[in-house]
N, C-alpha and C positions, 0 to 999 in steps of 0.2 A: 321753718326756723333752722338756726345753726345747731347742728348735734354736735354735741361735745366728744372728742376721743376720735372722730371722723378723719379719714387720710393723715394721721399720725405715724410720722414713720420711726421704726422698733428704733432705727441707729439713734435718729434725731434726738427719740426719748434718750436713750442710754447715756450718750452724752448730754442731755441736759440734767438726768440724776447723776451724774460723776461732777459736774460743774457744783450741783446743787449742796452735795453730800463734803464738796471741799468747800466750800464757802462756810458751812457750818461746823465744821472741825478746823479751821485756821481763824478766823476771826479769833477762839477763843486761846487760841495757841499767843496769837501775837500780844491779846491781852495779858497773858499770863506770862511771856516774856518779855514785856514793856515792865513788868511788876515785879518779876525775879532778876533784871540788871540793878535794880534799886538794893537787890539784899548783899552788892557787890560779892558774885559768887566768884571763883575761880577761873581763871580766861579759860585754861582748857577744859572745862566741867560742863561752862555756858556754849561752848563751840561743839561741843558732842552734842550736848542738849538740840541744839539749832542743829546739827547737820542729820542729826538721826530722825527728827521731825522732820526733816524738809524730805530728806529721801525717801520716807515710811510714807507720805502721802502723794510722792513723786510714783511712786511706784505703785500705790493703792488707785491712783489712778490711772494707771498701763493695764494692772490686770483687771477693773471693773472695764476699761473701752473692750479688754480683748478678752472678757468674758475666760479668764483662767478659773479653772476650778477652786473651789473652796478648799482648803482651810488658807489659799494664797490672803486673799485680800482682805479675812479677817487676823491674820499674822502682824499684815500692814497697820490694819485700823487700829489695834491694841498695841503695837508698838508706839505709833502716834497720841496713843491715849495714856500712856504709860509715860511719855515725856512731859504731858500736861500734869499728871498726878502728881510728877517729880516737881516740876517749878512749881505746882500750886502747893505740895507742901512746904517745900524751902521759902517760898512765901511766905504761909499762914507762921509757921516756926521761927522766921526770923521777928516779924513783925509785932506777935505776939508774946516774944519774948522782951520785946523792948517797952515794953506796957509797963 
């Protein structure tokens, strides 16, 4: 039978968990910023927002392919996570306020 994990190669994996690891942290980004253009924020507020996202997982993906040591890419992942906290609250706070 076929063994699972057989002729797996280390690069192939590593780029298919950097693909994997960005598909699950953008999805929720672009939800979250589909939801925080609605609470008409500020243009230059929403454009930091968006560019410090994009580059924090621009770059979380540079240093997982090329394997930089740690505390690099979790710097990245928390700044990324830190732009969602921020539109998910000005979300929940706008929306909630208008109840």
């Amino acid at each position: 039978g076929l063994k699972i994990g057989v002729g797996v190669d280390d690069d192939v994996e590593r780029v298919r968990r950097a693909h994997q690891n960005d598909i699950e942290n953008i999805f929720p980004f672009l939800t979250l910023g589909f939801l925080y253009l609605f609470t008409n924020p500020e243009h230059c507020c929403a454009e930091w927002a968006f560019r410090i996202f994009s580059g924090a997982r621009i770059l979380h993906s540079i240093v997982y392919l090329f394997e930089v040591p740690q505390p690099s890419r979790a710097l990245c992942f928390f700044a990324g996570i830190g732009v969602n906290f921020y539109m998910g609250y000005k979300v929940l706070t706008h929306f909630a306020g208008s109840m």
